[in-house]
C-alpha positions in Angstrom: 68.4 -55.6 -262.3 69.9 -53.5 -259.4 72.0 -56.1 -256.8 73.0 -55.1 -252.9 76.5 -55.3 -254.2 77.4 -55.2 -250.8 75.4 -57.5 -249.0 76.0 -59.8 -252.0 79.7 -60.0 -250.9 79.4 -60.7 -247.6 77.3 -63.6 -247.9 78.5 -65.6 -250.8 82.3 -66.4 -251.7 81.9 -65.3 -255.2 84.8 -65.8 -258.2 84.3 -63.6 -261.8 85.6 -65.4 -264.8 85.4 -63.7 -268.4 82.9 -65.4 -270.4 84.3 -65.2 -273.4 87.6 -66.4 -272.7 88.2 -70.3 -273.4 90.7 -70.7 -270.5 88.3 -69.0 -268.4 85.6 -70.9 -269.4 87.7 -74.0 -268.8 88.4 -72.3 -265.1 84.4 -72.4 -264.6 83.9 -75.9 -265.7 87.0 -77.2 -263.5 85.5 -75.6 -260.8 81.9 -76.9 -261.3 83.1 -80.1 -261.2 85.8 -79.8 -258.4 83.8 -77.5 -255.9 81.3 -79.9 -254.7 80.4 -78.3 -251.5 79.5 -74.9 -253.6 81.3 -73.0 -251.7 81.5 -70.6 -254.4 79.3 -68.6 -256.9 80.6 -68.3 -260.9 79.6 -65.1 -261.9 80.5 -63.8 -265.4 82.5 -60.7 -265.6 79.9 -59.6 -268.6 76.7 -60.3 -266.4 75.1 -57.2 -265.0 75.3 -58.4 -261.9 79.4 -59.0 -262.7 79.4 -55.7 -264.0 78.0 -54.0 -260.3 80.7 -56.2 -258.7 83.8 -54.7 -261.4 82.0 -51.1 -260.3 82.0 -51.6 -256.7 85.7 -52.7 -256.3 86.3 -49.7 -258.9 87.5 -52.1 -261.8 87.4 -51.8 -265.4 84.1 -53.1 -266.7 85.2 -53.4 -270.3 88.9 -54.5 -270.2 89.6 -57.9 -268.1 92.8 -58.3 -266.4 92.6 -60.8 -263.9 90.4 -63.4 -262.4 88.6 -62.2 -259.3 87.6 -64.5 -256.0 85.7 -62.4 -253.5 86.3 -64.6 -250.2 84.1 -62.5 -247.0 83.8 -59.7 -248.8 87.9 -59.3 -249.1 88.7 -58.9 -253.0 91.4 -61.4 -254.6 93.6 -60.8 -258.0 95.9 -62.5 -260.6 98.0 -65.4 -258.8 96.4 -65.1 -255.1 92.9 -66.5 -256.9 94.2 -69.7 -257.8 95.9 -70.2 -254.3 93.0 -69.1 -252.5 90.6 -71.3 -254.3 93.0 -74.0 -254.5 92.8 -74.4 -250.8 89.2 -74.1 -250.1 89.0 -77.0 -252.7 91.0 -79.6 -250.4 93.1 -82.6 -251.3 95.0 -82.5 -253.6 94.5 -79.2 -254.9 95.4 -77.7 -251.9 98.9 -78.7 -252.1 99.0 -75.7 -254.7 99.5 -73.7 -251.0 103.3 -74.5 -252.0 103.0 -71.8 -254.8 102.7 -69.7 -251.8 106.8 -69.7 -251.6 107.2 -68.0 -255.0 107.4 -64.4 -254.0 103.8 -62.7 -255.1 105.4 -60.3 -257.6 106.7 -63.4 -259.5 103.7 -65.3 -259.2 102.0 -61.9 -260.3 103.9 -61.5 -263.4 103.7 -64.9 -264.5 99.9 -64.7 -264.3 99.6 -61.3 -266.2 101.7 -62.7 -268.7 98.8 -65.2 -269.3 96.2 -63.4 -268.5 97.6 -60.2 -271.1 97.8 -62.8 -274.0 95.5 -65.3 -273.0 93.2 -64.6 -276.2 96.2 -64.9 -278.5 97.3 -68.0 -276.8 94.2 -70.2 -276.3 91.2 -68.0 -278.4 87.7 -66.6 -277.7 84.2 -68.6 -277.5 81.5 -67.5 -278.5 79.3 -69.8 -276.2 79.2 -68.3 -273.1 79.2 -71.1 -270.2 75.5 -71.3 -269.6 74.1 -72.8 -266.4 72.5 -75.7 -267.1 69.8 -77.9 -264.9 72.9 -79.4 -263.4 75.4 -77.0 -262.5 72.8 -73.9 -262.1 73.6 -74.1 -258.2 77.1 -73.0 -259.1 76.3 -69.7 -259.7 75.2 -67.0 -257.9 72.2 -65.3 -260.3 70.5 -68.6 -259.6 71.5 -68.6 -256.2 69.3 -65.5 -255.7 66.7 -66.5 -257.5 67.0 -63.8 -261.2 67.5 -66.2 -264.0 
């Protein structure tokens, strides 16, 4: 199915996880449970519609670096995704603001240093999160109406 990439992005706050990664997965269900006023989409990076995203904001669609959080249409990478959701989530994750102080290139390299290894570290799954009756509003294919 062919997406308005951008339109897409400019209505709905949208953050790409990998799939198959267990940490990323564990991102997805933290945030299903923590982002009760939806105010973002979970889109898997494997998805076609993830896949037109990766293309549009010229990204790899076969190698997955980083986490991505689309807030306005404005794309966000590596460290700056957990701040930026972090704050949208409110008390008490927002205090994570503090990470703020650490200089970005630190924040960066500790978060590629994860990110690089993080199949070594904490493994692969081969159940993809699926949306189920209850979190289905969580991400964005059901949002506009494809799945």
């Amino acid at each position: 199915m062919e997406y308005r990439i951008a339109t897409i992005i400019q209505k709905h706050d949208i953050i790409l996880f990998d799939a198959i990664c267990v940490i990323c997965n564990g991102w997805a269900k933290f945030l299903i449970k923590h982002d009760q006023k939806l105010k973002f989409k979970l889109v898997s990076a494997q998805s076609a519609l993830g896949e037109q995203i990766l293309q549009y904001y010229a990204m790899s669609t076969t190698h997955y670096t980083t986490m991505i959080v689309i807030l306005n249409g404005q794309l966000y990478t590596e460290s700056t995704v957990l701040l930026k959701v972090m704050q949208h989530l409110g008390l008490p994750f927002s205090l994570m603001n503090a990470g703020y102080l650490i200089p970005r290139p630190i924040r960066d390299f500790l978060y590629r240093c994860v990110a690089l290894n993080r199949y070594q570290l904490f493994g692969q799954t081969n159940a993809c999160l699926l949306p189920s009756a209850e979190n289905k509003r969580h991400f964005l294919e059901h949002v506009l109406g494809d799945v």
